[in-house]
C-alpha positions in Angstrom: -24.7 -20.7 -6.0 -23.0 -24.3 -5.5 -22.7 -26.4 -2.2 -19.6 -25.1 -2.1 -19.6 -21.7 -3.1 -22.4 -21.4 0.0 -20.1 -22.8 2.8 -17.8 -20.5 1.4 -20.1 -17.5 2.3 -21.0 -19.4 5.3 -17.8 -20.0 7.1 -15.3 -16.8 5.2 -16.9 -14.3 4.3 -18.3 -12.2 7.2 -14.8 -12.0 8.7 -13.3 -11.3 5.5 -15.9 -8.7 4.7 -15.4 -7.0 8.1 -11.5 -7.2 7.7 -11.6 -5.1 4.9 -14.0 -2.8 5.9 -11.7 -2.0 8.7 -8.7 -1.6 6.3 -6.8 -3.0 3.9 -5.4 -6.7 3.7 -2.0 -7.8 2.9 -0.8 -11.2 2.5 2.2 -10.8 3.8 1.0 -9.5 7.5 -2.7 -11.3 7.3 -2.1 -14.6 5.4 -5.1 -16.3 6.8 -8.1 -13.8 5.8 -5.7 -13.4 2.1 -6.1 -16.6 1.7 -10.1 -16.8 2.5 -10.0 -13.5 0.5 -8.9 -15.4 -2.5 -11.6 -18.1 -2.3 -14.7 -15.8 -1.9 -13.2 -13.1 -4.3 -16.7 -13.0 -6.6 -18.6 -13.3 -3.2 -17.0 -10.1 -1.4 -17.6 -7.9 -5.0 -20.9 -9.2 -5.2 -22.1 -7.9 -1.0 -20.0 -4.6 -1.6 -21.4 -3.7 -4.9 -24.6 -3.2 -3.4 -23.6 -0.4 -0.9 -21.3 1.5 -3.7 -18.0 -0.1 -2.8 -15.3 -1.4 -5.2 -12.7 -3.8 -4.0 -9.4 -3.1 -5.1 -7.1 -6.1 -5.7 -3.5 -6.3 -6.2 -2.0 -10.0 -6.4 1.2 -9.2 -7.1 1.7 -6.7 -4.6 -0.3 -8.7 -2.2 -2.9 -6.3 -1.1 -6.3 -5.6 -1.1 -8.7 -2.8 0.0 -12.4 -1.2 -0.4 -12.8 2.0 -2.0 -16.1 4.0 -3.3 -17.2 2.6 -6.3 -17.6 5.9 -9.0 -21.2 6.6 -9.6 -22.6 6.3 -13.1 -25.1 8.5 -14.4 -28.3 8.5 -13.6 -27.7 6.5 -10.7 -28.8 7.7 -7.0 -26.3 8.5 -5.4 -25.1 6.7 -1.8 -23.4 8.5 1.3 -20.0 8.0 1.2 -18.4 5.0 3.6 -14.9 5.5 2.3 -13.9 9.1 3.7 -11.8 11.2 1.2 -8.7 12.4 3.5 -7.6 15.3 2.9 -3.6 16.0 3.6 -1.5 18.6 4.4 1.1 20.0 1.5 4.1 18.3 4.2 2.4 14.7 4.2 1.6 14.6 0.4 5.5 15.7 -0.4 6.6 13.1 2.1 4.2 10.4 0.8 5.6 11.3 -2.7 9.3 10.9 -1.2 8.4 7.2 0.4 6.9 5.9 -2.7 10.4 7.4 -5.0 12.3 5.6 -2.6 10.0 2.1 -2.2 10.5 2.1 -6.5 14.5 2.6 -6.0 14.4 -0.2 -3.7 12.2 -2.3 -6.0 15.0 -1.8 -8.8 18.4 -2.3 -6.8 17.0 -4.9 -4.7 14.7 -7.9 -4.4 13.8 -7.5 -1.2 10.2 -6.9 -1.1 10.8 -4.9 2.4 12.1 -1.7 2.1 12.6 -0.3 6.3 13.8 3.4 7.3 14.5 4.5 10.6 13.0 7.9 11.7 16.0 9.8 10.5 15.8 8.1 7.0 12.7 9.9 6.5 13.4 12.8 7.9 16.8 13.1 5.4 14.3 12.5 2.4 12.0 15.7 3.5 15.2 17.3 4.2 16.9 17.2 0.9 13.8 19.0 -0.4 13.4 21.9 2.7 17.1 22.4 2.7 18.5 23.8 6.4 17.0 26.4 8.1 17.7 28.6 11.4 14.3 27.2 13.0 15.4 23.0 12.1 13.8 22.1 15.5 10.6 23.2 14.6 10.9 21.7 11.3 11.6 18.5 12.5 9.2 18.6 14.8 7.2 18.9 12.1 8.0 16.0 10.1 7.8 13.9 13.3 4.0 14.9 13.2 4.1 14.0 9.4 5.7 11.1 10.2 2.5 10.2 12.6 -0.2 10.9 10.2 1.5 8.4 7.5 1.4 5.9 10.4 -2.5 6.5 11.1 -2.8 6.6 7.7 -1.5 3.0 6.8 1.5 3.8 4.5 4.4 3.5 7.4 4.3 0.5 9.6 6.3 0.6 12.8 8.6 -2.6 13.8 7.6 -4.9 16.0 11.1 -4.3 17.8 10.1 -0.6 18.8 13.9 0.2 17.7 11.8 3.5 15.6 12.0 1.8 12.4 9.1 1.6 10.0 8.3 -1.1 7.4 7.3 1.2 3.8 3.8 -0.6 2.9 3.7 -1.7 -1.0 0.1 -0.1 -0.6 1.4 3.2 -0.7 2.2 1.9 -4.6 -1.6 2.3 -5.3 -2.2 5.8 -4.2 0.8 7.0 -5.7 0.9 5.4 -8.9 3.7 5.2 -11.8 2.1 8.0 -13.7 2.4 10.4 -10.9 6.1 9.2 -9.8 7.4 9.6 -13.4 6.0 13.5 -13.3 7.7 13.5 -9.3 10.9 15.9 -10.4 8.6 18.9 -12.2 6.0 18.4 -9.1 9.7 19.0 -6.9 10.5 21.7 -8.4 7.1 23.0 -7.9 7.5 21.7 -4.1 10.5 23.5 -3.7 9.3 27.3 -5.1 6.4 26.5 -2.3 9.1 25.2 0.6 11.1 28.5 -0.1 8.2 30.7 0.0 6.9 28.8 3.3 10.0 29.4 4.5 10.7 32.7 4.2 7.4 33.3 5.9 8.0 31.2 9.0 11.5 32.6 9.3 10.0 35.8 8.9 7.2 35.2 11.7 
């Protein structure tokens, strides 16, 4: 390694590393730790490699994050350090929702910011569940949803506390083109399962 590269490891990397073990980066919210992410790149995949991590980097979008690296054969295989997180059927459909709307955004607009308010989202699940005689418990619902996708990372709320969430261009990676281009026969699939949940809550 050259002079440089090591005062590089010496004076960025530790605080970069344990940024992105805590979550992802983006440039736009964390400018100082992207840009020290962008001078000890190689360093960062060289240190994660070693305990099965992978880091995922999107320059473009301006966001990076740490994920389990997918184990060859014949290799031993490590304890996991990136959970899998498992979601509920409501989150996933209003994941999908968020990321069909960030791409409409991305093609009338070019803002890089797409913001809803809490009734936003809630109009997007709605369009799917349709009314129903119990709506209270249904929005209560999606206000829970609505939670999860905060702890989760993909909603952001506003500084101004006004209930307003900032979309994060990460949710782009989990839900990629392929998946959103097949979103309309996964709705219809979506809605045979709302109707059938329904039914049985109404009929509770």
């Amino acid at each position: 390694m050259s002079d440089t590269g090591l005062t590089i490891a010496r004076d960025v990397l530790p605080i970069t590393l344990i940024t992105l073990m805590k979550g992802v980066v983006e440039r736009d919210h964390a400018p100082g730790i992207w840009q020290d992410l962008m001078r000890c790149t190689s360093q960062v995949r060289d240190h994660i490699r070693v305990i099965g991590l992978e880091l995922i980097l999107n320059e473009t979008e301006g966001y990076a994050y740490l994920r389990q690296r997918p184990e060859f054969e014949g290799e031993t295989a490590l304890p996991r350090l990136v959970p899998r997180r498992q979601l509920s059927f409501s989150v996933s459909l209003m994941l999908a929702l968020l990321r069909h709307r960030l791409a409409e955004a991305d093609a009338s607009s070019g803002d890089r910011q797409l913001v809803l308010n809490r009734e936003e989202i809630h109009d997007l699940v709605r369009h799917i569940w349709g009314t129903s005689s119990n709506e209270a418990k249904l929005a209560d619902r999606r206000d829970r949803d609505i939670d999860r996708i905060v702890e989760l990372g993909f909603l952001r709320p506003m500084a101004r506390g006004d209930g307003k969430f900032e979309v994060r261009r990460i949710l782009a990676a989990f839900v990629d083109a392929q998946w959103l281009s097949m979103l309309d026969e996964r709705l219809a699939a979506y809605a045979a399962h709302v109707e059938q949940t329904r039914e049985a809550t109404e009929g509770a």
